[in-house]
VOBA-1610 file (N, C-alpha, C; in pm, whole numbers, padded with zeros to 5 digits, always signed):
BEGIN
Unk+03423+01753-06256Unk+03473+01824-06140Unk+03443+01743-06014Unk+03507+01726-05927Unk+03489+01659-05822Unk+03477+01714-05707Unk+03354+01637-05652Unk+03285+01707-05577Unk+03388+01687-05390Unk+03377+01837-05296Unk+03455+01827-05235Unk+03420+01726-05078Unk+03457+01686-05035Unk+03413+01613-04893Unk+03313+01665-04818Unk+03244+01617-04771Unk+03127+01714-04653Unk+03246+01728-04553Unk+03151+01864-04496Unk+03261+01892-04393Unk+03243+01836-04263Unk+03305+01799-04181Unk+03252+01693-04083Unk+03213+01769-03914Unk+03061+01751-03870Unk+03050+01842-03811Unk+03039+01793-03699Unk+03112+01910-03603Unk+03149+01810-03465Unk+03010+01794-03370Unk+02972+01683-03316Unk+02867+01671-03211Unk+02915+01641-03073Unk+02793+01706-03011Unk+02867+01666-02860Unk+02846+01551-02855Unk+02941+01440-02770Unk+02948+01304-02729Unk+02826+01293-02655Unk+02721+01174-02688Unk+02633+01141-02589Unk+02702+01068-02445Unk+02598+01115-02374Unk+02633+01074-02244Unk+02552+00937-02225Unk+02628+00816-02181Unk+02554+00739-02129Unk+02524+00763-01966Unk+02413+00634-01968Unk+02290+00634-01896Unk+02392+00634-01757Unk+02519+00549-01789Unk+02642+00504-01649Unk+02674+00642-01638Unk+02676+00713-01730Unk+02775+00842-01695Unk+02695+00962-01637Unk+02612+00944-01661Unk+02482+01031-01610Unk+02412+01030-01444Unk+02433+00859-01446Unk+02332+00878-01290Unk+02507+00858-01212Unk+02656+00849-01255Unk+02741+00911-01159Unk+02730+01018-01160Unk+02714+01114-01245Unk+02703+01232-01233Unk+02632+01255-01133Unk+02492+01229-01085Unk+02391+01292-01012Unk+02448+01247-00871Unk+02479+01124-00870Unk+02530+01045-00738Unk+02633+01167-00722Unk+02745+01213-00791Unk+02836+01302-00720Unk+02783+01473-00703Unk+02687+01523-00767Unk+02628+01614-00765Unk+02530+01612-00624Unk+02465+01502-00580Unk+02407+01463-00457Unk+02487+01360-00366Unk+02601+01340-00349Unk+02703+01246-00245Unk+02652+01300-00155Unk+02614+01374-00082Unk+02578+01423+00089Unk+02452+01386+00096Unk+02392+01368+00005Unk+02238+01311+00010Unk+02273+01127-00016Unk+02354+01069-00023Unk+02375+00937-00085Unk+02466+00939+00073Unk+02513+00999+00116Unk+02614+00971+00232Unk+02508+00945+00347Unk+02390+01070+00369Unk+02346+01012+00483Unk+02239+00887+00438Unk+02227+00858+00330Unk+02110+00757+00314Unk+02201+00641+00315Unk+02326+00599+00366Unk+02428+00476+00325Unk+02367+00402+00490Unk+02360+00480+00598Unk+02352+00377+00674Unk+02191+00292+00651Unk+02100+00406+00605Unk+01986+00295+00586Unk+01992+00191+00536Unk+02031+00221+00410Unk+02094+00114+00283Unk+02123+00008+00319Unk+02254+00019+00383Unk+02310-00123+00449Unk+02243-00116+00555Unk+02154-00113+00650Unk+02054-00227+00718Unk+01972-00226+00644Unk+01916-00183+00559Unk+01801-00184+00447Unk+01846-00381+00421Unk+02019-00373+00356Unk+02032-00467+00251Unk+02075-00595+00350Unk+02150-00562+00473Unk+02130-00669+00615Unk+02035-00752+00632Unk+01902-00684+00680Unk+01829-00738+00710Unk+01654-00748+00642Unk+01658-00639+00527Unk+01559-00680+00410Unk+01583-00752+00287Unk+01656-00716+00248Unk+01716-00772+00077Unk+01779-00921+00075Unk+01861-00902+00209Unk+01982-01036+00177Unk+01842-01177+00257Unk+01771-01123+00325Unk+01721-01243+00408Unk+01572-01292+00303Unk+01571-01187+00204Unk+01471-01238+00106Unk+01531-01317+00047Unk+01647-01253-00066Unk+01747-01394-00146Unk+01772-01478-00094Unk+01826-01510+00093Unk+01851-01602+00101Unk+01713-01714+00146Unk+01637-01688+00175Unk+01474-01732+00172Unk+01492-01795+00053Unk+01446-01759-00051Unk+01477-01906-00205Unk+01544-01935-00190Unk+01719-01904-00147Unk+01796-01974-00171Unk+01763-02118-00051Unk+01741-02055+00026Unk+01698-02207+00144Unk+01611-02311+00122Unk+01517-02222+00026Unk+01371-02355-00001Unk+01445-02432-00037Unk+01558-02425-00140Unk+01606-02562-00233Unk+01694-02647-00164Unk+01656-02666-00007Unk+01739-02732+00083Unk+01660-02799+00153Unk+01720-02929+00202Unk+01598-02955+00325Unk+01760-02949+00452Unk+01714-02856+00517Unk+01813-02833+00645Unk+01689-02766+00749Unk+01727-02832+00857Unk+01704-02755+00955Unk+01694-02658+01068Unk+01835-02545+00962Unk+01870-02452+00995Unk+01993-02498+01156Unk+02017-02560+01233Unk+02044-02589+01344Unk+02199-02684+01314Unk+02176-02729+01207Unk+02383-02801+01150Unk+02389-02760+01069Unk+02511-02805+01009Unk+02569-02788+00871Unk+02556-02866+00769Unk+02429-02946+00786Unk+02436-03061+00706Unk+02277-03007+00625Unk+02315-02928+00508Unk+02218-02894+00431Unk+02247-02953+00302Unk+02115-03049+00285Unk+02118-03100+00120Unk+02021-03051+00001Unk+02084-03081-00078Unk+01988-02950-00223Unk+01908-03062-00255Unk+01803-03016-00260Unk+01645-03123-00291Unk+01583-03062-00403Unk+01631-02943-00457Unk+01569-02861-00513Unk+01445-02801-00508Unk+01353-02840-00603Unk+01169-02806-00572Unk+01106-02867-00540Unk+01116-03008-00435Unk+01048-03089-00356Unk+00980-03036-00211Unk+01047-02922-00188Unk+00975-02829-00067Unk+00832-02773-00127Unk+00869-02708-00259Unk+00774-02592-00337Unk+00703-02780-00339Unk+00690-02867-00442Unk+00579-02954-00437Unk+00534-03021-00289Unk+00612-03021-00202Unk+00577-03020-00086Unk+00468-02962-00019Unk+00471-02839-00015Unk+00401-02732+00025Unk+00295-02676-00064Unk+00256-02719-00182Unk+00101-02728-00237Unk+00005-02821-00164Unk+00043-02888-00142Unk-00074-03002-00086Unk-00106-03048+00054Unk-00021-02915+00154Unk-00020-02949+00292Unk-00127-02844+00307Unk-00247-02902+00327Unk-00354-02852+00425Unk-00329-02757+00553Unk-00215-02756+00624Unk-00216-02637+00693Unk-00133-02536+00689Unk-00065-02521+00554Unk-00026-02435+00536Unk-00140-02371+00414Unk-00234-02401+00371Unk-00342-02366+00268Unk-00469-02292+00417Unk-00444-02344+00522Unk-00522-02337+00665Unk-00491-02165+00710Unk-00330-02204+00667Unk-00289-02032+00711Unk-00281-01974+00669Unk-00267-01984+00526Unk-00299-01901+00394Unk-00448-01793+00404Unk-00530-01912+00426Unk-00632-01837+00388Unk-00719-01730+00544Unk-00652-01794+00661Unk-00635-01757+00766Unk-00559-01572+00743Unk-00485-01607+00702Unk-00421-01441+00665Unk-00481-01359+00610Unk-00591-01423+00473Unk-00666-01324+00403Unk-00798-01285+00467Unk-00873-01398+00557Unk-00981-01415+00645Unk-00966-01232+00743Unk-00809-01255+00752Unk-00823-01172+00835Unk-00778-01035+00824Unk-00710-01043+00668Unk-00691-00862+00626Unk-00830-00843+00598Unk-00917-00961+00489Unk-01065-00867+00462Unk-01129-00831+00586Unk-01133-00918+00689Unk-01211-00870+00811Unk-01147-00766+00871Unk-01057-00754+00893Unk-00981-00574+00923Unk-00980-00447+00861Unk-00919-00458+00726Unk-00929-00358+00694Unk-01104-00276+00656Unk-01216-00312+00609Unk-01315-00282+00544Unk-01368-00172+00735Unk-01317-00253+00813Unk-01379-00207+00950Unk-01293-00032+01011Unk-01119-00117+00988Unk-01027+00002+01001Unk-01067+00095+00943Unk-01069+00080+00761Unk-01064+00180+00702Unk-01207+00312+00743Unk-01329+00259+00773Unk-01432+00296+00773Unk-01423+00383+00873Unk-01397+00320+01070Unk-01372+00411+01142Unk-01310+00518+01140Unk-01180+00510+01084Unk-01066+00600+01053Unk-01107+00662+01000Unk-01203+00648+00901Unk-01251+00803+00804Unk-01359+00903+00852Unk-01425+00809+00948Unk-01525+00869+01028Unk-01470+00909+01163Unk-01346+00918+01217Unk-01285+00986+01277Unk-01205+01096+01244Unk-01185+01074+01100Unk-01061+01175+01049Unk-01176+01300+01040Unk-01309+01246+00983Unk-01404+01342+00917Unk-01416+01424+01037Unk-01423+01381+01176Unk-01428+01481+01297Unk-01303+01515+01346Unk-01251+01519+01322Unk-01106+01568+01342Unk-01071+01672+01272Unk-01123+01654+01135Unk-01065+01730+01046Unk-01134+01881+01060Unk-01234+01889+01112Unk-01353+01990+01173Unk-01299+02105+01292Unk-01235+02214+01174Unk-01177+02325+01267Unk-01207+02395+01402Unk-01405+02361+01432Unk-01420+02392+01505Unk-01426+02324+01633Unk-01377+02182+01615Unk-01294+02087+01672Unk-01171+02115+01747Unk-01167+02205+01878Unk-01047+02265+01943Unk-01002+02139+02003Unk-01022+02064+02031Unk-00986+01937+02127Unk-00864+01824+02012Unk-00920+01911+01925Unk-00891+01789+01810Unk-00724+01724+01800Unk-00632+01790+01813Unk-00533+01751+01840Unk-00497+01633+01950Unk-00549+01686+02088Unk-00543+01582+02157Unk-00643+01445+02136Unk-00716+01427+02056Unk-00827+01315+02022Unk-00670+01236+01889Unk-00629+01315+01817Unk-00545+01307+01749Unk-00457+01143+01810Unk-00382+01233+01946Unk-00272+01132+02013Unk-00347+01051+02022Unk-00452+01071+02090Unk-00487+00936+02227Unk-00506+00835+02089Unk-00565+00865+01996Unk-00593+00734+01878Unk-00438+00710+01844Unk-00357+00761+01801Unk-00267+00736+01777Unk-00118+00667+01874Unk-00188+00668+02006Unk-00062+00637+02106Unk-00077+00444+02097Unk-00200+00404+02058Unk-00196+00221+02048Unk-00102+00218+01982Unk-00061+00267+01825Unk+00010+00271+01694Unk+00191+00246+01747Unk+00215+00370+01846Unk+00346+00343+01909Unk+00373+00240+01993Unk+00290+00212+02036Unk+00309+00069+02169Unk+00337-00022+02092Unk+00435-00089+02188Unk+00493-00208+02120Unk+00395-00299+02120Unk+00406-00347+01982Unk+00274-00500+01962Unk+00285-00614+02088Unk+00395-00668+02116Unk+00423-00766+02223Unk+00347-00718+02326Unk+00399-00597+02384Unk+00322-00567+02517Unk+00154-00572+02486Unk+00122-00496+02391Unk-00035-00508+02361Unk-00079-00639+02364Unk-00061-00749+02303Unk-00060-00873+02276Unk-00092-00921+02431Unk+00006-00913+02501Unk+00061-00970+02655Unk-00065-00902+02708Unk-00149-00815+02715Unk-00191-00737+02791Unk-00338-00762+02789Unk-00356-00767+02656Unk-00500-00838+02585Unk-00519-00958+02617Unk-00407-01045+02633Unk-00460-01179+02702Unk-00560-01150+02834Unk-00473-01066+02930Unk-00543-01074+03066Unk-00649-00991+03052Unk-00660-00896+02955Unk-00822-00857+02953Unk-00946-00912+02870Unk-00865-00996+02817Unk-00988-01114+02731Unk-01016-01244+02818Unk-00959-01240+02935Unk-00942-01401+02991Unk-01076-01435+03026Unk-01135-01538+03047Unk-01242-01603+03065Unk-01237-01570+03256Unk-01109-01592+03298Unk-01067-01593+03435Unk-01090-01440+03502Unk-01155-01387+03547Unk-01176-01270+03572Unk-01112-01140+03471Unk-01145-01164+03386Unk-01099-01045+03271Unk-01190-00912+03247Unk-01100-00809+03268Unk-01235-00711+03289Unk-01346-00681+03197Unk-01313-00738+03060Unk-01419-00754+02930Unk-01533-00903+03024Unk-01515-00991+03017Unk-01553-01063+03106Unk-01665-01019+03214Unk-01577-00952+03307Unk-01655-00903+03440Unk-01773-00811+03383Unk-01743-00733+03341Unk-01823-00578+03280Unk-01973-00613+03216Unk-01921-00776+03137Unk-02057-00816+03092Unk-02150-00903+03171Unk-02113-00926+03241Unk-02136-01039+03348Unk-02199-00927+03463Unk-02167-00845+03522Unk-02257-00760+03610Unk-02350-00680+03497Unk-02351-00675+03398Unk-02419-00585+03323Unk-02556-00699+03296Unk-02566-00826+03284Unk-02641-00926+03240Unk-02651-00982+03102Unk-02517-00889+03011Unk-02520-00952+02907Unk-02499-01061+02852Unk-02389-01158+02927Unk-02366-01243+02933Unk-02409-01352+03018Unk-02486-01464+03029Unk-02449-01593+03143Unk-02358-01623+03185Unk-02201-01691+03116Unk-02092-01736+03127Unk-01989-01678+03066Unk-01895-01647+03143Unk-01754-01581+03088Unk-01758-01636+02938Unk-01740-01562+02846Unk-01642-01635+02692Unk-01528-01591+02729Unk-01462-01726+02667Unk-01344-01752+02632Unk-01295-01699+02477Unk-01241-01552+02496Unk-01267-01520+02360Unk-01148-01547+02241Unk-00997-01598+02354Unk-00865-01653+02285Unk-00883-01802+02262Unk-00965-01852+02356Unk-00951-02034+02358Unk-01067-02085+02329Unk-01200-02002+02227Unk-01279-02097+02151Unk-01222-02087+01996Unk-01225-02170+01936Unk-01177-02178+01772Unk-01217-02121+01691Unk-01413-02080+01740Unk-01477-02038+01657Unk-01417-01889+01617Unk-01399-01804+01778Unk-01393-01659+01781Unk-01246-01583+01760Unk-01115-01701+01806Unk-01029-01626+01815Unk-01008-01578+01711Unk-00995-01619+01598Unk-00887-01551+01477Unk-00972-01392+01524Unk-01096-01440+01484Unk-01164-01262+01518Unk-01140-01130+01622Unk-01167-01221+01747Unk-01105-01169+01864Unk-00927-01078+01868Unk-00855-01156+01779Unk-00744-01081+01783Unk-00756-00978+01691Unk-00860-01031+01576Unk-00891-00906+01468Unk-00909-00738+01487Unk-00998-00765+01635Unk-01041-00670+01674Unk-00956-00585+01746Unk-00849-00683+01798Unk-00695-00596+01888Unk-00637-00528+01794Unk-00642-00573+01659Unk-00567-00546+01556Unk-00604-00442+01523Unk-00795-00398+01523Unk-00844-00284+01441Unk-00801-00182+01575Unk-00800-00219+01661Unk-00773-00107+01768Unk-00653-00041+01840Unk-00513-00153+01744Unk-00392-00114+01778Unk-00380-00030+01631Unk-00383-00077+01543Unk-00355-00012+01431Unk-00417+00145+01367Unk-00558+00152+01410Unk-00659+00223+01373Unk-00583+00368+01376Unk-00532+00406+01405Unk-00431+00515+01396Unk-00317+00562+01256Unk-00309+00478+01193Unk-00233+00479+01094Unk-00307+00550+00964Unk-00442+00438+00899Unk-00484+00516+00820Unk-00575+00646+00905Unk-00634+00670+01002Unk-00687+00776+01068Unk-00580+00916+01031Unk-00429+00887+01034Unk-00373+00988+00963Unk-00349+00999+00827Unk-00368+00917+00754Unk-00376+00894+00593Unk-00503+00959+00548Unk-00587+00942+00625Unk-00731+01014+00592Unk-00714+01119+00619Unk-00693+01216+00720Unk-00660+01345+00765Unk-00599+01411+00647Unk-00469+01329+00604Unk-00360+01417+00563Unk-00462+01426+00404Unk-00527+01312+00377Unk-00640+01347+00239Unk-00736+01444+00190Unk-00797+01471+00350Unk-00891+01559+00392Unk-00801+01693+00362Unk-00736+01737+00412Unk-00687+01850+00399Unk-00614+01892+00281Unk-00621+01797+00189Unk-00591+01850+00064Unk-00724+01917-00001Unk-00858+01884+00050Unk-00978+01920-00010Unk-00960+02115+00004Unk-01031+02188-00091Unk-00991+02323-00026Unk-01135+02364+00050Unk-01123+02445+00121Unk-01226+02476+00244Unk-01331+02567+00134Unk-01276+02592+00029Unk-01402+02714-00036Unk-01500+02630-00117Unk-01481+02485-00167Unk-01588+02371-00199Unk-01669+02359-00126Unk-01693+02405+00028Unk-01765+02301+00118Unk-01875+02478+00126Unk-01772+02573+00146Unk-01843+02676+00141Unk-01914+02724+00004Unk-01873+02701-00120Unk-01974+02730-00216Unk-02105+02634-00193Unk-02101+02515-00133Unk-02190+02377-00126Unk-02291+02409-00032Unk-02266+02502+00123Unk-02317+02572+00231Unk-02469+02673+00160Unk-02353+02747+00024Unk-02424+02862-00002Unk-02548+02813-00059Unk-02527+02701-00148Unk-02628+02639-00275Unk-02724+02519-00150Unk-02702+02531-00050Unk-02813+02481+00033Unk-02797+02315+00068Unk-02660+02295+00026Unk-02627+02123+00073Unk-02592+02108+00172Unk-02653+01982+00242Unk-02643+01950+00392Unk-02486+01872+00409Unk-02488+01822+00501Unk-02354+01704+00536Unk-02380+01612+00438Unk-02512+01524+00457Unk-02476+01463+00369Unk-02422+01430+00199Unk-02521+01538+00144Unk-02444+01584+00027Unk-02313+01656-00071Unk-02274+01736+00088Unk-02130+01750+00103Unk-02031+01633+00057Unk-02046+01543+00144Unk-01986+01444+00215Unk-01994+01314+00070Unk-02145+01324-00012Unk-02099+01232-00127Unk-02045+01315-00248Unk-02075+01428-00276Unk-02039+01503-00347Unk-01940+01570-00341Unk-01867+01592-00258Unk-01714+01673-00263Unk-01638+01584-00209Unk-01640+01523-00032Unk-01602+01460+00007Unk-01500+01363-00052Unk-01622+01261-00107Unk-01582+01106-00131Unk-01508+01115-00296Unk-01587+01175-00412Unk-01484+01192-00502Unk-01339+01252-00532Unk-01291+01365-00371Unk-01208+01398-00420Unk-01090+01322-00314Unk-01160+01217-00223Unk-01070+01081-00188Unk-01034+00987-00309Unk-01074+00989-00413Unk-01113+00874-00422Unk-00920+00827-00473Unk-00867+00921-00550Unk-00740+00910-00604Unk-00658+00848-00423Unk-00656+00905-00357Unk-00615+00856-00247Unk-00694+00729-00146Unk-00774+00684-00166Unk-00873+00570-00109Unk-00757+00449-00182Unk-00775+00440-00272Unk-00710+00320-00342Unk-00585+00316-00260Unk-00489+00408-00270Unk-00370+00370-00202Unk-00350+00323-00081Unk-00441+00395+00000Unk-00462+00400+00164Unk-00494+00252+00189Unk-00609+00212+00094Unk-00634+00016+00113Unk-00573-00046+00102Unk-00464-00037-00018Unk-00344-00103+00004Unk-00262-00106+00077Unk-00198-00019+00124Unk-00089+00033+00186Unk-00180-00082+00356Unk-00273-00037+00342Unk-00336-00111+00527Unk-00371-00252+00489Unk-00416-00284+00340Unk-00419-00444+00379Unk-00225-00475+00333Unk-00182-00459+00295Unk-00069-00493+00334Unk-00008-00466+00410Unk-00022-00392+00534Unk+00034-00420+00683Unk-00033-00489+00800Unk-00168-00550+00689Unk-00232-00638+00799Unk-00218-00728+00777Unk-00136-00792+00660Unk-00081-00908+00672Unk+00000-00940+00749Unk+00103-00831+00836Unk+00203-00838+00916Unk+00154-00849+01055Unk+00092-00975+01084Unk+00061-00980+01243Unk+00097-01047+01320Unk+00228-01105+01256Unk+00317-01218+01365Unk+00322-01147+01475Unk+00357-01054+01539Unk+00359-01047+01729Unk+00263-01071+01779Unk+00103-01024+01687Unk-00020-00996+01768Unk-00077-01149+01799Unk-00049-01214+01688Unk-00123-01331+01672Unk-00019-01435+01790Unk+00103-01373+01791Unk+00213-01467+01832Unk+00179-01498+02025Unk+00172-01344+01996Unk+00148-01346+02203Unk+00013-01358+02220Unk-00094-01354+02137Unk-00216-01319+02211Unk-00267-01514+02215Unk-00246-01551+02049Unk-00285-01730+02082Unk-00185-01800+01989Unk-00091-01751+01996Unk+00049-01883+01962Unk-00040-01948+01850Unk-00127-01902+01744Unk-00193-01968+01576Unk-00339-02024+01671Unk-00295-02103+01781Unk-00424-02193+01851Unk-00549-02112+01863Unk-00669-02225+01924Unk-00648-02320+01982Unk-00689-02423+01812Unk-00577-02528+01844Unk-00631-02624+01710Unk-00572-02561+01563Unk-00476-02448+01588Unk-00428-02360+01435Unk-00546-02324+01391Unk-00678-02217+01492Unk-00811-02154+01440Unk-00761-02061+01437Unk-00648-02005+01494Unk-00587-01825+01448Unk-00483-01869+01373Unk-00379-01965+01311Unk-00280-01950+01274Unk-00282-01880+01116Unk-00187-01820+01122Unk-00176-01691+00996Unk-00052-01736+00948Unk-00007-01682+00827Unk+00122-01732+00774Unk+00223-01722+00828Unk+00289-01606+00863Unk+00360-01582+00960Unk+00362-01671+01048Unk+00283-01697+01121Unk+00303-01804+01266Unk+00338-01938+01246Unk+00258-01969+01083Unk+00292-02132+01027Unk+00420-02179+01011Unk+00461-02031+00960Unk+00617-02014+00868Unk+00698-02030+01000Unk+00694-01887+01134Unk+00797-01941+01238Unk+00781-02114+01335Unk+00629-02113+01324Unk+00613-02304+01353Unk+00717-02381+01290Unk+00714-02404+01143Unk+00794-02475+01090Unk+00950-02451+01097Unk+00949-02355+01041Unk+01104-02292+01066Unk+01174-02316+01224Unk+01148-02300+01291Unk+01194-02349+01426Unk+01125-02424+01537Unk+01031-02503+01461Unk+00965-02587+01536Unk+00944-02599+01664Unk+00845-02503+01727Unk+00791-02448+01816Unk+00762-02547+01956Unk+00747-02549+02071Unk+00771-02623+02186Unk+00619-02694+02180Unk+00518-02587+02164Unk+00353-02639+02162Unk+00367-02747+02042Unk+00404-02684+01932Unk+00394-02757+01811Unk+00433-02877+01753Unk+00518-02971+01880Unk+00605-03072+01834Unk+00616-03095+01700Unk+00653-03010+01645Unk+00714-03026+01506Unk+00893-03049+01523Unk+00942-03094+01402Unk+01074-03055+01362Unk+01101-02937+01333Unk+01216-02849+01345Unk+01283-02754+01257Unk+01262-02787+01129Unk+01269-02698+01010Unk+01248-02766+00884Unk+01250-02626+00848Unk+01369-02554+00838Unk+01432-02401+00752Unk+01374-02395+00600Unk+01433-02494+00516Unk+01412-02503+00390Unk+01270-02501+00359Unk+01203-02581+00426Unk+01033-02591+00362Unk+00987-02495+00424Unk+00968-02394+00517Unk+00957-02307+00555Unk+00979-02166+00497Unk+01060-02200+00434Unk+01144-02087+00341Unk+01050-02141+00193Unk+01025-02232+00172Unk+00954-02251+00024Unk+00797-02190+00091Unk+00770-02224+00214Unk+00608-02172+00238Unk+00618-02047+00213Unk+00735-01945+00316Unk+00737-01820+00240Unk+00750-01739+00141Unk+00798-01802+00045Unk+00820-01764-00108Unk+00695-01802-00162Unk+00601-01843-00124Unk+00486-01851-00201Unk+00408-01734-00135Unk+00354-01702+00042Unk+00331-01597+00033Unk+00403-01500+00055Unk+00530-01452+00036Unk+00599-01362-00049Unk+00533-01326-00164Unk+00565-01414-00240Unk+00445-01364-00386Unk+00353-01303-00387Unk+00263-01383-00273Unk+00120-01295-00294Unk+00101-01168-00227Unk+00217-01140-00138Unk+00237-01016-00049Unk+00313-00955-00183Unk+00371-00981-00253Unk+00455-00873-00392Unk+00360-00852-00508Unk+00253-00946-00524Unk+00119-00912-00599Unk+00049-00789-00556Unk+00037-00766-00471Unk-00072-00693-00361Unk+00044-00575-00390Unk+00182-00541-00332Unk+00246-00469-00386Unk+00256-00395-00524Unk+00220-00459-00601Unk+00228-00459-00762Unk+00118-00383-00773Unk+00041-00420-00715Unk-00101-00314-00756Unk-00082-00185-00692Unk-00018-00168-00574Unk-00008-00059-00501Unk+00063+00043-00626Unk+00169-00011-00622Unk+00265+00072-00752Unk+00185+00158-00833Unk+00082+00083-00897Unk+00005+00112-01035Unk-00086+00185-01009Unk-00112+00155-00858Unk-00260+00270-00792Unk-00175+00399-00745Unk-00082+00367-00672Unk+00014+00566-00705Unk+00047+00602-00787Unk+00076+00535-00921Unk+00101+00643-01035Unk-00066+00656-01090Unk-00172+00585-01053Unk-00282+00621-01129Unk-00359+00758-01046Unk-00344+00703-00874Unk-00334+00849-00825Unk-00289+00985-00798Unk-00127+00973-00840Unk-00030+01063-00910Unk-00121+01120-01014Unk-00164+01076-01136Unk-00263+01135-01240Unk-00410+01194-01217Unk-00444+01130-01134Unk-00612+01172-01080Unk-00537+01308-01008Unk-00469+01348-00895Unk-00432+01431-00839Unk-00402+01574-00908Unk-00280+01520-01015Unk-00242+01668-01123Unk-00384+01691-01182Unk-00478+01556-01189Unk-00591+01659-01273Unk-00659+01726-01246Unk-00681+01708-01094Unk-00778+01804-01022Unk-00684+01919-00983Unk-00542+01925-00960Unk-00519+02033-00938Unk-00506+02107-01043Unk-00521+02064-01183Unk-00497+02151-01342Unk-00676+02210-01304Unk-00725+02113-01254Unk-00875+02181-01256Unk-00894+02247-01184Unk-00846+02275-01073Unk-00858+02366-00969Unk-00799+02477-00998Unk-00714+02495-01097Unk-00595+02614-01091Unk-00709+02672-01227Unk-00741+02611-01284Unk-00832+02636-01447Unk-00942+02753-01386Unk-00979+02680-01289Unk-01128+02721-01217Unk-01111+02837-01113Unk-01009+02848-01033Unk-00945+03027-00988Unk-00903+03115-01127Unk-00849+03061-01211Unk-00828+03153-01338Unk-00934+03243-01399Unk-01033+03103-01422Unk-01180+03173-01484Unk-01223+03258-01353
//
């Protein structure tokens, strides 16, 4: 007897992965409509000027004719063995470790009084830290010259009738101090940024921890290592990143306050990179686009390293976060 056919049973068609995220794109078009103008300046002036950055190293042009020739990776071997671009390299890192460890510290010890309800003022302490953050870097830059000047500068004067000083310092035009000296413009223009990263951390803590901690007889300080600091800690990691990678970004500060000088004792990557790239009036250099563009693709890299970790520290703080709130929700239950 022969056996009859299976019967053939209908399945729904899988959806591919293309057919799926159009779907969402047309299910959200008004959300994709207003995000189009970011996009394209997003892809203007972030995306296309990165690709074309490698694409330039493999040229030696000097950006200024049309006469660009492909050299290929003679820029990239170029640019291992030039001493001042290894000068500004490490000039850049000299000066995120010396910033951030200082930023981050104040900022938390400001947020910690801020965050203090019985702190009525606190809002306005809020701005005034936060109004350097909006000022344009140039003007700050421009402004800090004349109050650092050796030439009657009121940092200058102040120490000088006070007797702290003998002789004006020169705190932009000795080699030893500047990179530092601008460091410090830096911790005091910026210091506002994580100061609200800390805040917004703080207030995830809930107010009835500090009060069970009150009841059981713990002071500030035990507060402060015991509730405090562990339940930063998922957010600490990010916050360091997120600030040493915007303290790598100090081309205006460094630009107006000492043009890399005196001698390239402040020059930072940024400043090396626009030196070369358009070969600067102080700098009697050449233009030189292409090798300039290979200096930046190397720290590119190490600015997308530093990135890379950031990534891995928000999804690891994404996880620290749900766990304390599974623990927190566990612990009102019981």
């Amino acid at each position: 007897m022969a056996l009859a056919p299976p019967l053939s049973v209908s399945k729904p068609r899988k959806q591919t992965a293309i057919s799926l995220m159009l779907r969402r794109i047309s299910q959200h078009r008004w959300v994709y409509l207003f995000m189009l103008p970011s996009l394209i300046l997003t892809a203007l002036f972030t995306l296309y000027p990165i690709f074309a950055s490698f694409y330039f190293s493999l040229f030696q042009w000097s950006g200024f004719t049309s006469d660009a020739y492909y050299i290929g990776l003679q820029n990239y071997q170029e640019v291992v063995p030039d001493k001042q671009f290894w000068n500004a390299f490490e000039h850049s890192f000299i000066f995120m470790l010396s910033s951030v460890p200082i930023k981050l510290s104040l900022a938390l010890g400001i947020a910690i009084l801020l965050n203090d309800r019985a702190l009525r003022l606190a809002p306005i302490f809020r701005t005034m830290f936060f109004v350097p953050v909006v000022t344009t870097t140039a003007i700050v830059g421009i402004v800090m010259t004349f109050i650092m000047s050796p030439f009657n500068g009121p940092i200058n004067t102040i120490m000088l009738d006070l007797g702290l000083i003998a002789r004006p310092i020169d705190f932009l035009g000795d080699p030893k101090i500047a990179l530092f000296s601008v460091v410090g413009v830096e911790i005091w223009k910026w210091l506002g940024n994580p100061m609200i990263y800390w805040l917004a951390a703080l207030q995830t803590i809930p107010a009835s921890l500090y009060e069970a901690a009150e009841v059981d007889g713990a002071n500030w300080w035990r507060k402060f290592a015991f509730i405090t600091l562990p339940l930063l800690k998922p957010f600490a990691i990010v916050i360091v990143l997120i600030t040493a990678v915007g303290t790598l970004n100090v081309f205006a500060l460094v630009q107006t306050m000492t043009g890399g000088g005196p001698y390239f004792a402040s020059e930072v990557m940024e400043v090396y990179i626009y030196r070369t790239a358009f070969g600067a009036a102080n700098s009697m250099t050449l233009p030189r686009l292409g090798y300039a563009s290979a200096a930046a693709a190397f720290f590119g890299v190490s600015v997308m390293f530093l990135a890379t970790i950031q990534i891995f520290a928000a999804r690891w703080a994404n996880r620290e976060r749900a766990g304390l709130a599974a623990a927190e929700t566990q612990l009102g239950d019981s």
